[in-house]
Every structure is written in C-alpha cells, then in structure tokens.
TILOBA-899070 format. One line per 8 residues: number of its first residue (from 1); for each residue x, y, z of C-alpha. Coordinates in nm, 2 decimals. Layout:
<sites>
NUM	X:Y:Z  ... $
</sites>
This chain:
<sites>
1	0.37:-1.65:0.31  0.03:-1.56:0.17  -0.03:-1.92:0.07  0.08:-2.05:0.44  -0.17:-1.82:0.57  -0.45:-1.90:0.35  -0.41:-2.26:0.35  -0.41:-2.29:0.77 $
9	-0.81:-2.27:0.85  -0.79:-2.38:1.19  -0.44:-2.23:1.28  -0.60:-2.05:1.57  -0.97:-2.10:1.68  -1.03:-1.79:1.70  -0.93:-1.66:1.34  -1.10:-1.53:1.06 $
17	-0.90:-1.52:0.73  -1.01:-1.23:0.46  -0.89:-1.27:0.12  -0.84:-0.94:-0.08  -1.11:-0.94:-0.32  -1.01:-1.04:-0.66  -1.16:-1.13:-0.99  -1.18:-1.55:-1.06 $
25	-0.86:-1.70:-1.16  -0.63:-1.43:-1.02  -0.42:-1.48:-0.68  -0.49:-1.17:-0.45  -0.20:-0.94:-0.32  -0.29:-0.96:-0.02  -0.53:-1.16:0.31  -0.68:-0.95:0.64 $
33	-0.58:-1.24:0.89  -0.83:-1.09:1.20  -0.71:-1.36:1.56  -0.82:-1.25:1.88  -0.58:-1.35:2.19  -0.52:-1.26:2.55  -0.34:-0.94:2.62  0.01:-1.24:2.77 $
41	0.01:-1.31:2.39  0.17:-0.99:2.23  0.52:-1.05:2.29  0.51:-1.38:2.09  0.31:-1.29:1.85  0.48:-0.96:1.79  0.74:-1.17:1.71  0.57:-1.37:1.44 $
49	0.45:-1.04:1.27  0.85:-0.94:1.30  0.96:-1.23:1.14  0.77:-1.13:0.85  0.88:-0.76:0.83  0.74:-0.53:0.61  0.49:-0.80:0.47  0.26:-0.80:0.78 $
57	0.08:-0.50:0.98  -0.07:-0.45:1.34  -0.37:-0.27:1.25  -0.52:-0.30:1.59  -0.60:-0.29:1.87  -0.40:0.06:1.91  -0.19:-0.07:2.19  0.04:-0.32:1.94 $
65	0.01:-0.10:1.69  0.21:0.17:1.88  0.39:-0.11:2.01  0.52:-0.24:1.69  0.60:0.06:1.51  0.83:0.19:1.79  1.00:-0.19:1.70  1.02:-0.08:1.37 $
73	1.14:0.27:1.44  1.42:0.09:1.67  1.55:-0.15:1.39  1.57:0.17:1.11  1.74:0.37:1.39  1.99:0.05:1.39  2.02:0.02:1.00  2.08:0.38:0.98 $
81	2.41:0.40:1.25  2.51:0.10:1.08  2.50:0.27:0.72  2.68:0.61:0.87  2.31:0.82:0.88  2.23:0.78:0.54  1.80:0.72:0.49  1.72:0.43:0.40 $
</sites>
C-alpha cells in the first residue's frame, strides 16, 4: 500500500506525502500522507482509511480521530461476540 501511496503525487491537490526518514538505499516503514478536505468528505474517506485497517491512522483533526476509533472499537466489539468474549 506504501508504494501506491508514494507513487500517486497528484492524487489529491491538496496533499503532501512525508516519507519516514531513512538512510539511502533502504525502503521506509512507513509515509505521513497529510490531505486537507471539506468536513462532507469524512464518510468516504473514513472508508478508505477502513479499507486499510490497522495499516492507516487518523491522527487529526480530533473530530475523525474520535470518529474512527469508536469504528474500530465497534468492529473488536463484533470479533469478540463472534469468538465467544475471548480478547483478541
């Protein structure tokens, strides 16, 4: 997914695509991918980030951050009636 990211430079106008920084020659773990969109825009971008699970983070603004972990708080809720309680 990293590559996909990194390789789209004009995916959005607005976005800004941070790779982490690395020493030469080695592929880095991970990119801050910074877009800034109209508050009509979380529900489908929410579920882009979703689609990616535990590979991608809200960090801000605070509002899709709550937003999203309640999602994520949902879907282990789900996994853990379907498994009988156990933790994951």
């Amino acid at each position: 997914m990293m590559v996909f990211i990194q390789e789209g430079d004009l995916r959005h106008p607005s976005q800004k695509i941070i790779p982490e920084p690395v020493p030469k020659n080695t592929q880095p773990t991970y990119v801050d991918y910074h877009v800034q969109l109209p508050p009509r825009s979380l529900r489908e971008f929410s579920f882009w980030v979703a689609r990616h699970l535990d590979h991608a983070q809200f960090i801000a603004p605070a509002h899709w951050v709550k937003s999203h972990h309640q999602a994520a708080q949902r879907l282990v809720q789900r996994y853990e009636q379907h498994l009988g309680g156990t933790k994951i």
